[in-house]
C-alpha beads as a LAMMPS data file, in Angstrom:
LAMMPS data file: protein, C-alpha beads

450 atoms
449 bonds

1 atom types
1 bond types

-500.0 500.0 xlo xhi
-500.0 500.0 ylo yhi
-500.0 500.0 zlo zhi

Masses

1 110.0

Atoms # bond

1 1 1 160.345 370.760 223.469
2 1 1 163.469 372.692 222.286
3 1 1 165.927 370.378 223.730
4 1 1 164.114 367.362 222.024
5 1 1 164.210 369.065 218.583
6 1 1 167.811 369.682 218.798
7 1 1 168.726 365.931 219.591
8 1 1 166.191 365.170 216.743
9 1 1 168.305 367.343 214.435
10 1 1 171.155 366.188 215.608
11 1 1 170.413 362.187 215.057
12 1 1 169.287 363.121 211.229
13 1 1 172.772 365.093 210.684
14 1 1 174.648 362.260 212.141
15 1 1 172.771 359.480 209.665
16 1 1 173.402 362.107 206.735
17 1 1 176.663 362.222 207.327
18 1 1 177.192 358.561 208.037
19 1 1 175.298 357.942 204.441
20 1 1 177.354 360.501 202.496
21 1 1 180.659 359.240 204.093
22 1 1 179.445 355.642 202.651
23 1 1 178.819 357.130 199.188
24 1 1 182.106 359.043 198.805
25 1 1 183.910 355.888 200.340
26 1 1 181.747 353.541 197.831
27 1 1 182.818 356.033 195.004
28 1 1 186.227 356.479 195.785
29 1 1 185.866 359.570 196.852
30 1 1 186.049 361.635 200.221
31 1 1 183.494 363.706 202.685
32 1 1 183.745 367.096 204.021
33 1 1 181.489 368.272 206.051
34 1 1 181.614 372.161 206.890
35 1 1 179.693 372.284 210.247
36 1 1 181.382 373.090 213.798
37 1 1 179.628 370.059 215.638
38 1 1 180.769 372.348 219.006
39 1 1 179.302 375.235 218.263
40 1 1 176.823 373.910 216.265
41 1 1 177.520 376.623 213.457
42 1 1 177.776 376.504 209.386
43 1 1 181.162 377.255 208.429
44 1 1 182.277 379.296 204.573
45 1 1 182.897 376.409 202.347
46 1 1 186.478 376.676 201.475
47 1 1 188.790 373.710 199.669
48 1 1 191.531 374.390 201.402
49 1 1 191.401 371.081 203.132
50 1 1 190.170 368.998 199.808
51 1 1 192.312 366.993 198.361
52 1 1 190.703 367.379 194.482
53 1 1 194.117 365.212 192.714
54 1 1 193.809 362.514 194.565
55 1 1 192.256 359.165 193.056
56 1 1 191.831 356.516 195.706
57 1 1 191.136 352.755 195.426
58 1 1 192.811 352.185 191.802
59 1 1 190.985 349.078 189.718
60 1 1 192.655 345.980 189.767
61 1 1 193.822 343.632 186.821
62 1 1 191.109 341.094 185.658
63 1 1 192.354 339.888 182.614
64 1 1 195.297 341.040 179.722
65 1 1 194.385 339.411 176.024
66 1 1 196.142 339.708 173.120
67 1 1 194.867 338.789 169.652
68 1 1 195.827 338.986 165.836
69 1 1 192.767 339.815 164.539
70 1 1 193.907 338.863 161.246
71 1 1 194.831 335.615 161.935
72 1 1 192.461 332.707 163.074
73 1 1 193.143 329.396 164.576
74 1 1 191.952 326.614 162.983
75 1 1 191.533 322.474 162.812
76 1 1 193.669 322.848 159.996
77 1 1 196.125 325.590 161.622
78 1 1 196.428 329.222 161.518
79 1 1 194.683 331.012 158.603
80 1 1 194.973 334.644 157.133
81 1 1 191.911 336.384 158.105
82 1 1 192.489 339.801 155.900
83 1 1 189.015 341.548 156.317
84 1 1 188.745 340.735 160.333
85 1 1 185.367 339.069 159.815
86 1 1 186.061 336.283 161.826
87 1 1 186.187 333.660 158.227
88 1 1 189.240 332.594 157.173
89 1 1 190.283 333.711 153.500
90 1 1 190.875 330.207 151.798
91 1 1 186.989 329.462 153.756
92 1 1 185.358 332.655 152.389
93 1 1 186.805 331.753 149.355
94 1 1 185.024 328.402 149.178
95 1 1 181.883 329.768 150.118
96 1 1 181.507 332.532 147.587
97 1 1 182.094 335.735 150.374
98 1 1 184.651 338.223 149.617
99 1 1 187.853 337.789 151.743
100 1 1 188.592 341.767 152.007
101 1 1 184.927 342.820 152.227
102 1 1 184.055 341.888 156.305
103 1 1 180.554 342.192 154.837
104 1 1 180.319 340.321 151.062
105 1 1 176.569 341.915 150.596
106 1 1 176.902 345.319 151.956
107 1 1 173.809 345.302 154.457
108 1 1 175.750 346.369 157.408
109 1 1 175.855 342.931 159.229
110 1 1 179.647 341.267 159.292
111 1 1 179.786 338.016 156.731
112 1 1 180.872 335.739 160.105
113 1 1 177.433 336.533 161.851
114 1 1 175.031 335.854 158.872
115 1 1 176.447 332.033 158.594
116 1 1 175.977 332.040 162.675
117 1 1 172.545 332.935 162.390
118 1 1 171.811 331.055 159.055
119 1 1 171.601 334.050 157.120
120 1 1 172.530 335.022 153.290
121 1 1 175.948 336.346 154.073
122 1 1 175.626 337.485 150.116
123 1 1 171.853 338.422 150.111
124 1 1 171.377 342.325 151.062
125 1 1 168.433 342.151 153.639
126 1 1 166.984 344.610 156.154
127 1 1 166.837 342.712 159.916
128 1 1 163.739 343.780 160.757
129 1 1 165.506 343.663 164.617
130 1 1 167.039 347.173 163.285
131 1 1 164.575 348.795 161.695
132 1 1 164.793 351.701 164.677
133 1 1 168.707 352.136 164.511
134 1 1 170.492 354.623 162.911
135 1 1 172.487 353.889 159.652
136 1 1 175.019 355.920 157.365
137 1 1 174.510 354.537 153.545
138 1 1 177.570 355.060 151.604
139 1 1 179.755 353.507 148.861
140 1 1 182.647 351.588 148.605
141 1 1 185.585 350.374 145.827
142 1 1 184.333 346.453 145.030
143 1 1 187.847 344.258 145.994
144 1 1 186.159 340.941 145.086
145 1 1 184.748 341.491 141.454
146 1 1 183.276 338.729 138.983
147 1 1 185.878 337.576 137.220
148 1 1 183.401 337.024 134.286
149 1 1 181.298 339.866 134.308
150 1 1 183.860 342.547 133.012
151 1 1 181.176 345.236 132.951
152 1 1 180.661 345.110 136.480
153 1 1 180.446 348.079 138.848
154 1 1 183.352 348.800 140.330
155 1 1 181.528 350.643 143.480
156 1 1 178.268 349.469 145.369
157 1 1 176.590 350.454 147.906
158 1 1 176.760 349.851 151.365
159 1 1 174.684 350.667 155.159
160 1 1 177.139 351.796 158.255
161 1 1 175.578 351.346 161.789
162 1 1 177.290 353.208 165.107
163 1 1 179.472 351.078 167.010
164 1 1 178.483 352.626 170.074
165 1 1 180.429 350.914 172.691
166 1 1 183.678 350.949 170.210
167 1 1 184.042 346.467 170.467
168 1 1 184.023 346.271 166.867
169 1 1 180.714 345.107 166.604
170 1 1 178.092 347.850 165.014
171 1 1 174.336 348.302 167.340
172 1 1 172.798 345.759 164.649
173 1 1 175.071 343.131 165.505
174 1 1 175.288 343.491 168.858
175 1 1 171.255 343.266 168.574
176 1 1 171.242 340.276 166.548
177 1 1 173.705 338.603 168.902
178 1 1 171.733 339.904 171.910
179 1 1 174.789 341.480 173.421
180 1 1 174.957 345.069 174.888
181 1 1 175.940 347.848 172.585
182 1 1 176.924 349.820 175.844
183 1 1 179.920 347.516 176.914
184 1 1 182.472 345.863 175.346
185 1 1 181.997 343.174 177.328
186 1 1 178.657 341.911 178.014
187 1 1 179.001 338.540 180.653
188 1 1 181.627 340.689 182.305
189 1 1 184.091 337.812 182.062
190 1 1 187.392 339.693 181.235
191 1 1 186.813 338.939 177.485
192 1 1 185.608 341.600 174.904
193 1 1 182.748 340.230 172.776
194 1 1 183.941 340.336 169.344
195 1 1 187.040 338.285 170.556
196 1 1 184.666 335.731 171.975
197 1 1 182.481 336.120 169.041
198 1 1 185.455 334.861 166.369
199 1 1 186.965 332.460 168.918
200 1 1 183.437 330.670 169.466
201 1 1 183.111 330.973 173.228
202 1 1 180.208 332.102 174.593
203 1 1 179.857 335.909 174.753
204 1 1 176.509 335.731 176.771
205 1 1 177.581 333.935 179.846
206 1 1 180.925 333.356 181.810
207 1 1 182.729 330.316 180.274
208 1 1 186.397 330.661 180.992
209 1 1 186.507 327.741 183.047
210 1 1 184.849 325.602 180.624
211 1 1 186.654 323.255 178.160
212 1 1 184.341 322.192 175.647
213 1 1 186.807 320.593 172.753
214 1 1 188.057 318.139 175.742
215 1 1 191.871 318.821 175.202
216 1 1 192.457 319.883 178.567
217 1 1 193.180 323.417 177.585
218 1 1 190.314 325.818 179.251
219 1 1 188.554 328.402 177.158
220 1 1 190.544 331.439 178.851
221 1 1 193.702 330.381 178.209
222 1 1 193.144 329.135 174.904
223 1 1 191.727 332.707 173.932
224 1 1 194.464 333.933 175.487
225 1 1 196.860 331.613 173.439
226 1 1 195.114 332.555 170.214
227 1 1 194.555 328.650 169.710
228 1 1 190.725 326.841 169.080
229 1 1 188.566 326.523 172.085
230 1 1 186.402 324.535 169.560
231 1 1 188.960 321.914 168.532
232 1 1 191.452 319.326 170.363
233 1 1 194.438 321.275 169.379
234 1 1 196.840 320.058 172.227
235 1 1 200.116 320.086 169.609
236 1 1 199.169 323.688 168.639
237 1 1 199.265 324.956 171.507
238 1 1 202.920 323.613 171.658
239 1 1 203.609 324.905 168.755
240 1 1 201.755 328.405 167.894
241 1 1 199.997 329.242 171.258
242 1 1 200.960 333.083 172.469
243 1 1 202.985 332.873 175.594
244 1 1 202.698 335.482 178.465
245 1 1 204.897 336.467 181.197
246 1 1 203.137 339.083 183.592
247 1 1 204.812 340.687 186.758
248 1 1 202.122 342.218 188.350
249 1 1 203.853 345.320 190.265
250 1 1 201.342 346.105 192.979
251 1 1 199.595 349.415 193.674
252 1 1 202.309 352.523 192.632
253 1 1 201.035 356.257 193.101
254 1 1 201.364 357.690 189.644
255 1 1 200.815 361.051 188.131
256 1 1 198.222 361.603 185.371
257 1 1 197.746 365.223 183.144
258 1 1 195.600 367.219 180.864
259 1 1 197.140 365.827 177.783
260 1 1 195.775 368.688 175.552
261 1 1 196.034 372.453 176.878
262 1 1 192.559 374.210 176.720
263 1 1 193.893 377.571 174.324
264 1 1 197.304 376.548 173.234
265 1 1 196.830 374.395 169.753
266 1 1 199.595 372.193 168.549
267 1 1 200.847 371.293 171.652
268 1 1 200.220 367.559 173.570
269 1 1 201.753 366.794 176.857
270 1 1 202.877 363.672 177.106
271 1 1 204.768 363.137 180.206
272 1 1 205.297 364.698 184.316
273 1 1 208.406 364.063 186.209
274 1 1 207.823 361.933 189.155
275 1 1 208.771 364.704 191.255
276 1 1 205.890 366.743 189.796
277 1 1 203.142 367.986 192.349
278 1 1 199.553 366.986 191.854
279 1 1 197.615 370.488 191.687
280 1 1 196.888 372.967 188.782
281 1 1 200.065 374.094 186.958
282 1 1 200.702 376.710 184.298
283 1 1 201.610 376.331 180.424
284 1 1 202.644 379.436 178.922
285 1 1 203.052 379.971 175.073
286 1 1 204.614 382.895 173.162
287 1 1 204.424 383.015 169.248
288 1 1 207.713 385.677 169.445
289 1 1 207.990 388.134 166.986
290 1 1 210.261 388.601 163.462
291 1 1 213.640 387.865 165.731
292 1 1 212.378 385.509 168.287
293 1 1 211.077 382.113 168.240
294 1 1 208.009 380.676 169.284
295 1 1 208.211 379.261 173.059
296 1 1 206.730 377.281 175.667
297 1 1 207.627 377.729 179.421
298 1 1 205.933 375.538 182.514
299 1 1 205.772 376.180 186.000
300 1 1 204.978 373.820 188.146
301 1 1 201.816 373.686 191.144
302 1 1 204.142 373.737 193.624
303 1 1 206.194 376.958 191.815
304 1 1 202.841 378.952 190.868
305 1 1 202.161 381.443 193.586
306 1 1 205.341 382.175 193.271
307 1 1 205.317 382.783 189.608
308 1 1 208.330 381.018 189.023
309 1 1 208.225 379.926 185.363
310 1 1 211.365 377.781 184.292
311 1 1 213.319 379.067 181.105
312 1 1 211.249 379.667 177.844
313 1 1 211.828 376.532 175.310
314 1 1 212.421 376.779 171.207
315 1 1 209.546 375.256 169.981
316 1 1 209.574 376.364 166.220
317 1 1 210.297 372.775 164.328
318 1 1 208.652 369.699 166.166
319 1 1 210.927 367.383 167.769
320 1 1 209.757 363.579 167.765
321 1 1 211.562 362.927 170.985
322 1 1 209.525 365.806 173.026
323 1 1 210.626 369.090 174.074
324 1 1 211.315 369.038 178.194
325 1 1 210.009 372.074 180.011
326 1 1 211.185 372.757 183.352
327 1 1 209.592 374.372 185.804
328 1 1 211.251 377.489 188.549
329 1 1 212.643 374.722 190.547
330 1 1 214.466 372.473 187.963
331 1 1 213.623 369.216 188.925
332 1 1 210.310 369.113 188.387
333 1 1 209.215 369.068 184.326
334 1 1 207.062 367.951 181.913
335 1 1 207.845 366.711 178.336
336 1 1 205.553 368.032 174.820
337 1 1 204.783 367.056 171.729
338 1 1 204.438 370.081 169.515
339 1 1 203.250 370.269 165.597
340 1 1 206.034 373.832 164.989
341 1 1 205.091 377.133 163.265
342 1 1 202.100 377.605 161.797
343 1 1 199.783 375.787 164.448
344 1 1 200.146 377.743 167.370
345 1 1 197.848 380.547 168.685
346 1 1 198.788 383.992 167.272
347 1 1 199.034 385.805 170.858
348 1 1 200.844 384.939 174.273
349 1 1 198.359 382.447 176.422
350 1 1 198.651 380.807 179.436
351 1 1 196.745 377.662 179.878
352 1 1 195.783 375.934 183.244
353 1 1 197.076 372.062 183.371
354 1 1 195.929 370.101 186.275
355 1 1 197.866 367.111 187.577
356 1 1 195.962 364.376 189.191
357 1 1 197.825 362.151 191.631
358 1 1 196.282 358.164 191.441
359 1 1 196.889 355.044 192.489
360 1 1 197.003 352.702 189.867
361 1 1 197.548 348.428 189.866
362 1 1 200.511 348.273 187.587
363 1 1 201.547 345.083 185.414
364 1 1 204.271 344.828 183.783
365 1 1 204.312 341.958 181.208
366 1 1 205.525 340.615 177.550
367 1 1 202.998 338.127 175.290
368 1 1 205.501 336.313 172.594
369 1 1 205.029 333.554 169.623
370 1 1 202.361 335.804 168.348
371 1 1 202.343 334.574 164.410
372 1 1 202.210 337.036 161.437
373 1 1 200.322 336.130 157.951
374 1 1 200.443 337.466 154.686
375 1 1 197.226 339.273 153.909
376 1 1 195.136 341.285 151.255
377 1 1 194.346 344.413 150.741
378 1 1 190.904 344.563 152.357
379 1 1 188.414 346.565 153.873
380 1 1 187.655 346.299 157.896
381 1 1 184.872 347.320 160.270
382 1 1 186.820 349.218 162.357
383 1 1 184.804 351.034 165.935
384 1 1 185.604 354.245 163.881
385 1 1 183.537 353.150 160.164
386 1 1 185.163 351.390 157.463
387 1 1 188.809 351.313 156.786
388 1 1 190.591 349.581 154.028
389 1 1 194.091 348.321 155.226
390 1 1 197.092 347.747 153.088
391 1 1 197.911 343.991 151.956
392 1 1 200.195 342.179 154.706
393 1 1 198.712 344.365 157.475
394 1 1 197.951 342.510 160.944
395 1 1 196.073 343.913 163.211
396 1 1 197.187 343.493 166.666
397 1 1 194.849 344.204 169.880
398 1 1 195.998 344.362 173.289
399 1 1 192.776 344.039 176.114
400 1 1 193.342 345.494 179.510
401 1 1 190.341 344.590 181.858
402 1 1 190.035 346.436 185.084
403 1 1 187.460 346.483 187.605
404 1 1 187.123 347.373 191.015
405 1 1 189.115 345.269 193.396
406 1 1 186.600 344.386 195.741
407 1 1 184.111 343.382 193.052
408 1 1 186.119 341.539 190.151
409 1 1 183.412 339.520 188.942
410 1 1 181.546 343.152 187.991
411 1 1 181.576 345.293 185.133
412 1 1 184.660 347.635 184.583
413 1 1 186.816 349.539 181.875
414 1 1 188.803 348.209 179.463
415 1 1 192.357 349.843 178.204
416 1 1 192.682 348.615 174.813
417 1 1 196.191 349.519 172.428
418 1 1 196.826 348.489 169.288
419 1 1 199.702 348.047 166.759
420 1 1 199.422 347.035 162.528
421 1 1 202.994 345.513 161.636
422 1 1 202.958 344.756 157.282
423 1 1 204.393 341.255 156.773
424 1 1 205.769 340.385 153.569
425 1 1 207.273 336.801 152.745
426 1 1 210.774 337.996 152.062
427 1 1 213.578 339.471 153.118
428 1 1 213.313 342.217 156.110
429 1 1 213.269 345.518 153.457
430 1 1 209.771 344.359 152.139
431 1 1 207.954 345.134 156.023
432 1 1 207.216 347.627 158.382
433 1 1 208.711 348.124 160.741
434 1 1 211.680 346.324 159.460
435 1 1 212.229 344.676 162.310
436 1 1 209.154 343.286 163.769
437 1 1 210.798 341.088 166.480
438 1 1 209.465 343.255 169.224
439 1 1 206.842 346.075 169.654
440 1 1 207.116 347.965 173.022
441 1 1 204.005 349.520 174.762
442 1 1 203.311 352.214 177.528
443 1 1 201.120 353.379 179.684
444 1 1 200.305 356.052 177.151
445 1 1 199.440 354.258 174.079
446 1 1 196.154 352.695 175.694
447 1 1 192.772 353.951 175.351
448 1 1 190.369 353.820 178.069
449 1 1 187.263 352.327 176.962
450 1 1 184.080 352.476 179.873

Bonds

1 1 1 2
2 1 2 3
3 1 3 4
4 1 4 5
5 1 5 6
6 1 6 7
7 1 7 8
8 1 8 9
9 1 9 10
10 1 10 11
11 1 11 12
12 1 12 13
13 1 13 14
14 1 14 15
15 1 15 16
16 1 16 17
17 1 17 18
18 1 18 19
19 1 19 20
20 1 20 21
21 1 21 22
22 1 22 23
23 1 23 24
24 1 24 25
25 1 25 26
26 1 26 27
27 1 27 28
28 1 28 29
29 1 29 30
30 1 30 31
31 1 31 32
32 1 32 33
33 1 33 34
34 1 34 35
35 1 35 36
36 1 36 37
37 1 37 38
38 1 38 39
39 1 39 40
40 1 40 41
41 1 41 42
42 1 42 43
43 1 43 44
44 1 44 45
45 1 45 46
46 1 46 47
47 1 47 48
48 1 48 49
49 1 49 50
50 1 50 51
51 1 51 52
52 1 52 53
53 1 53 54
54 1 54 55
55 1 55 56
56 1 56 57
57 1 57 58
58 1 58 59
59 1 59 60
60 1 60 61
61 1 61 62
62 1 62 63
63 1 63 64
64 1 64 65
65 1 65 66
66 1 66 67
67 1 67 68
68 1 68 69
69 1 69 70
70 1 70 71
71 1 71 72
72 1 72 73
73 1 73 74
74 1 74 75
75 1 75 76
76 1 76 77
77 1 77 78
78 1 78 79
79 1 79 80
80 1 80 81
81 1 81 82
82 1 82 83
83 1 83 84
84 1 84 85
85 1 85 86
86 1 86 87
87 1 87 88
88 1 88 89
89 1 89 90
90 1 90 91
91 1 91 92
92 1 92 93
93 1 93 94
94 1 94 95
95 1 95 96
96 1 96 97
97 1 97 98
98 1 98 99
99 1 99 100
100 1 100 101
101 1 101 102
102 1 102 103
103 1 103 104
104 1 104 105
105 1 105 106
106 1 106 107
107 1 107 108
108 1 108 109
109 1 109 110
110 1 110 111
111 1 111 112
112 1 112 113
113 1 113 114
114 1 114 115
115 1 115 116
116 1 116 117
117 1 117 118
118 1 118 119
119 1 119 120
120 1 120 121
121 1 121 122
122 1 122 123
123 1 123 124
124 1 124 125
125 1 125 126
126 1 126 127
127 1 127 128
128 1 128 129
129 1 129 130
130 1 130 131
131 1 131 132
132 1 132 133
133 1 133 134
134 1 134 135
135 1 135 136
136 1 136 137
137 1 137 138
138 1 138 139
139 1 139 140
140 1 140 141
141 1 141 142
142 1 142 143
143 1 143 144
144 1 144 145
145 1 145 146
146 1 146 147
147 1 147 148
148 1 148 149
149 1 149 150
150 1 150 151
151 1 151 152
152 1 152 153
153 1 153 154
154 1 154 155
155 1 155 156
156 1 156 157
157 1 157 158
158 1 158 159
159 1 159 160
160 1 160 161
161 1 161 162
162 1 162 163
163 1 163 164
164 1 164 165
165 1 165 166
166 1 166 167
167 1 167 168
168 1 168 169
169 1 169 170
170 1 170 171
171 1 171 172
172 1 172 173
173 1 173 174
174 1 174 175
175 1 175 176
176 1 176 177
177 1 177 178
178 1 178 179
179 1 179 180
180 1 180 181
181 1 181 182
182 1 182 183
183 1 183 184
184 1 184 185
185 1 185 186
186 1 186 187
187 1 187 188
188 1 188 189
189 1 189 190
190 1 190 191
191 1 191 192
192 1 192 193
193 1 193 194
194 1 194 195
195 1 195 196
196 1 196 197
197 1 197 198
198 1 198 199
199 1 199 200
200 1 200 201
201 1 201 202
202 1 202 203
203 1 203 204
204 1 204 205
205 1 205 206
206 1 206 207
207 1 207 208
208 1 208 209
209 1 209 210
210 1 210 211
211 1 211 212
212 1 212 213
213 1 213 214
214 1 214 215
215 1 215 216
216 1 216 217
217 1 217 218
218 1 218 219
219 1 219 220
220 1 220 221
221 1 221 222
222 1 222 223
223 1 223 224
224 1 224 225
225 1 225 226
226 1 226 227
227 1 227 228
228 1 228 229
229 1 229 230
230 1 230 231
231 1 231 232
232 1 232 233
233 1 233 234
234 1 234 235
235 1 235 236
236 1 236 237
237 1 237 238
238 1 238 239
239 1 239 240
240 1 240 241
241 1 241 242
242 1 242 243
243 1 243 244
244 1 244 245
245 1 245 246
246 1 246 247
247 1 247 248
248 1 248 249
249 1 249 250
250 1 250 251
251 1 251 252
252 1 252 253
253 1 253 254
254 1 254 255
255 1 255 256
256 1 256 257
257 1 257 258
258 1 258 259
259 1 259 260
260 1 260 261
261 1 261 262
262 1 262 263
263 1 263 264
264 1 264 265
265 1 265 266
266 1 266 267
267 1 267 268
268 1 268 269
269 1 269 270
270 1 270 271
271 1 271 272
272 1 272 273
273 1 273 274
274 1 274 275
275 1 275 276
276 1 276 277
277 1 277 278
278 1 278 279
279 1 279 280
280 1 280 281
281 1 281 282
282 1 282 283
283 1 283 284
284 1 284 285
285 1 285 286
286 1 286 287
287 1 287 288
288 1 288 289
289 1 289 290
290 1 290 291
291 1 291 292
292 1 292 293
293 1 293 294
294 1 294 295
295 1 295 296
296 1 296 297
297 1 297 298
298 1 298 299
299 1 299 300
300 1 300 301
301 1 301 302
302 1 302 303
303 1 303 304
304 1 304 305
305 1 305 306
306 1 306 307
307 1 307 308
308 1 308 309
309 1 309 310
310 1 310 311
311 1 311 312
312 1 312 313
313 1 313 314
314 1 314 315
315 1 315 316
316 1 316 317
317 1 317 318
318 1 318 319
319 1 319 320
320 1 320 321
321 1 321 322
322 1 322 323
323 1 323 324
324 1 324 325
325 1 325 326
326 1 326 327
327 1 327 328
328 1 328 329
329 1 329 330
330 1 330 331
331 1 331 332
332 1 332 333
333 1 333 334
334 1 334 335
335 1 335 336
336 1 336 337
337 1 337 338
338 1 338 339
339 1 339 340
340 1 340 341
341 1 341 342
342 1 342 343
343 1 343 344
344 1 344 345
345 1 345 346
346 1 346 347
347 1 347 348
348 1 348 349
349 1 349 350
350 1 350 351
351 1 351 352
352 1 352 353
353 1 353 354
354 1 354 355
355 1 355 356
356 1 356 357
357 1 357 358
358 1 358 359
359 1 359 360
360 1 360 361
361 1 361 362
362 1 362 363
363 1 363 364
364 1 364 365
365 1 365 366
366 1 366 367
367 1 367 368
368 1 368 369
369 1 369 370
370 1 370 371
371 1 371 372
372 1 372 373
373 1 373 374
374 1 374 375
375 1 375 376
376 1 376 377
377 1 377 378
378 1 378 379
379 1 379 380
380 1 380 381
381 1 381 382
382 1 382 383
383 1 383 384
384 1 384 385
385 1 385 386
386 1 386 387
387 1 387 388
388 1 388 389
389 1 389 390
390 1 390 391
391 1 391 392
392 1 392 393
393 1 393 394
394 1 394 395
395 1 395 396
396 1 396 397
397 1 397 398
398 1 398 399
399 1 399 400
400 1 400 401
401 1 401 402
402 1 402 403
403 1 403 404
404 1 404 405
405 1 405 406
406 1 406 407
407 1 407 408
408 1 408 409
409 1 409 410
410 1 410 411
411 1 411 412
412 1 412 413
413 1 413 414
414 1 414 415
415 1 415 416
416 1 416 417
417 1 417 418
418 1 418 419
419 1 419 420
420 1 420 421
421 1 421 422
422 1 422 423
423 1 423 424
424 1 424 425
425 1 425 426
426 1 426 427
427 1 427 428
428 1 428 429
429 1 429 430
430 1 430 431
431 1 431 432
432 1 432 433
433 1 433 434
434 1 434 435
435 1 435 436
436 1 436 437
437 1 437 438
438 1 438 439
439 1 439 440
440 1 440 441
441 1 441 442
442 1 442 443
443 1 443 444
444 1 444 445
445 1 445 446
446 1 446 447
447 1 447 448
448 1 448 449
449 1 449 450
């Protein structure tokens, strides 16, 4: 009958919206359902009441790591590493590989991973585990020649697989190593696999808590500490082991941006004003004319229906400390980045910039003792192809590992920053920056790797 239909429909809307209300919630998201339960009536779908800037349940903090990647801890203490291959350059020297060539032979597989798996780090081979993947051959400068063959080439050639995942190890690695060339971190222990790969720990299976050199010092903290979870190296870690101080600052409600506007080239936003409102705000750009200058004027969400742009701003000749725009009502602003004349749009636009409103775990925290080498110049596998770096450069990674609070132990995201001071023996002149002491991060100089 009609009545028993309606309570039929009615107990299959109730469980559909009971299951999407457990979705959005599971997602971080929210539900809105536009039916009048009263009057049993479809209502217009309107956003009025959506809040579409709002992030909820922010990722927590699993693990921070910081790591020289071009110097190694060793039995014997710490050891320039100049081509990041994981070999130290007095050991590749020994054994006949190049110390600025991460791969000696040029097949596309790092020098550090052929002795792993017994292979001829200096033997050009095809794994037949690749055969499938896609490769880039090239050529490259040779930094390690024969010192008595004069007439050889001074280029070879060389295979480039994708790093997919962006870890620093290429798709043919991370099959030969049986990782995943979708994460950066394949046991989901806090700890990206390359770093495990060069420190020895196991990158297949959660091993923090493990201490398998016996010197009391577990493998997390000693990858942490940049000292050997493969050798009893209790006075090193006196002596040369990072040190961290974190102050982990709880949950904050911070604003994020479209960093680059859709139409308007040569501009980057880099900053809000805390008293910014999350919504969709307006950047306006006019290239002026033979008596006026180029400028940029921003009004805010909370100004925009009333069309309240703040003053236009002089943006002809870039300013490396950010140009401020204010909005109609003063104190709310953003601060650019602009590259000056000549890389702007040739016509008045006005670009759309939405500000998001999240809640994010903040930390707050400063890693010291971390040791600087002389190096070579050398070539590195970098998650972008091949770069060669300048002698004395050290590469210096900083791991964020977030995942979702409730689930720690999971998969999550990674915000990774990095920063290459040159170290010279000598006096201060000979490196950059000149004074290397300290290197300050932000918020904004980490990458979010998924």
């Amino acid at each position: 009958n009609a009545s028993g239909a309606d309570v039929s429909v009615s107990a299959d809307r109730a469980r559909v919206v009971r299951l999407l209300s457990e979705m959005a919630f599971a997602g971080g998201g929210s539900f809105k359902q536009f039916y009048d339960d009263a009057t049993k009536q479809k209502l217009p779908i309107t956003f009025e009441h959506v809040d579409l800037f709002t992030a909820r349940d922010p990722l927590a903090i699993k693990e921070l790591v910081v790591t020289n990647a071009n110097v190694l801890p060793t039995d014997k203490g710490l050891r320039a590493d100049s081509d990041q291959d994981g070999l130290p350059d007095d050991q590749e020297l020994r054994i006949g590989t190049c110390p600025q060539d991460p791969d000696s032979d040029g097949d596309g597989v790092n020098d550090l991973i052929e002795l792993r798996l017994a292979r001829a780090p200096l033997t050009a081979e095809d794994p037949i585990e690749c055969v499938d993947l896609e490769i880039t051959n090239t050529t490259s400068d040779v930094l390690c020649p024969d010192p008595n063959d004069p007439t050889a080439p001074k280029t070879r050639d060389r295979k480039l697989y994708l790093d997919r995942d962006k870890d620093g190890l290429n798709s043919c690695e991370e099959r030969l190593l049986g990782t995943s060339d979708s994460l950066l971190d394949s046991d989901a222990d806090g700890i990206p696999d390359r770093v495990e790969l060069v420190a020895g720990t196991n990158y297949l299976s959660v091993d923090p808590l493990q201490d398998p050199d016996f010197d009391g010092i577990l493998n997390r903290d000693e990858v942490r500490s940049h000292t050997d979870p493969r050798a009893n190296d209790a006075q090193e870690q006196l002596d040369l082991a990072y040190r961290y101080e974190e102050l982990d600052e709880g949950v904050k409600d911070v604003l994020s941006f479209t960093e680059f506007p859709p139409r308007i080239s040569g501009v980057l936003l880099r900053a809000v004003s805390g008293t910014s409102n999350p919504g969709i705000g307006q950047l306006k750009f006019d290239p002026g004319d033979a008596t006026n200058p180029p400028t940029l004027s921003w009004t805010d969400p909370y100004d925009v229906a009333d069309g309240k742009f703040g003053l236009p701003v002089d943006v002809s000749v870039p300013n490396k400390e950010g140009y401020i725009l204010r909005s109609g009502t003063e104190d709310r602003h953003i601060t650019v980045w602009v590259d000056g004349k000549g890389h702007y749009p040739p016509k008045v636009v006005v670009d759309k910039i939405i500000i998001s409103s999240a809640r994010k775990n903040c930390l707050r925290f400063r890693v010291r003792n971390i040791t600087l080498l002389e190096t070579l110049e050398a070539y590195a596998n970098t998650s972008d192809g091949l770069f060669k770096g300048a002698a004395g450069d050290n590469n210096i990674f900083l791991y964020f590992a977030e995942a979702p609070k409730d689930a720690k132990d999971g998969f999550g995201i990674f915000r990774i920053a990095t920063t290459v001071p040159n170290y010279k023996l000598g006096p201060p002149e000979t490196r950059t920056p000149k004074n290397i002491a300290e290197v300050t991060f932000t918020d904004d100089d980490f990458i979010i790797f998924e």
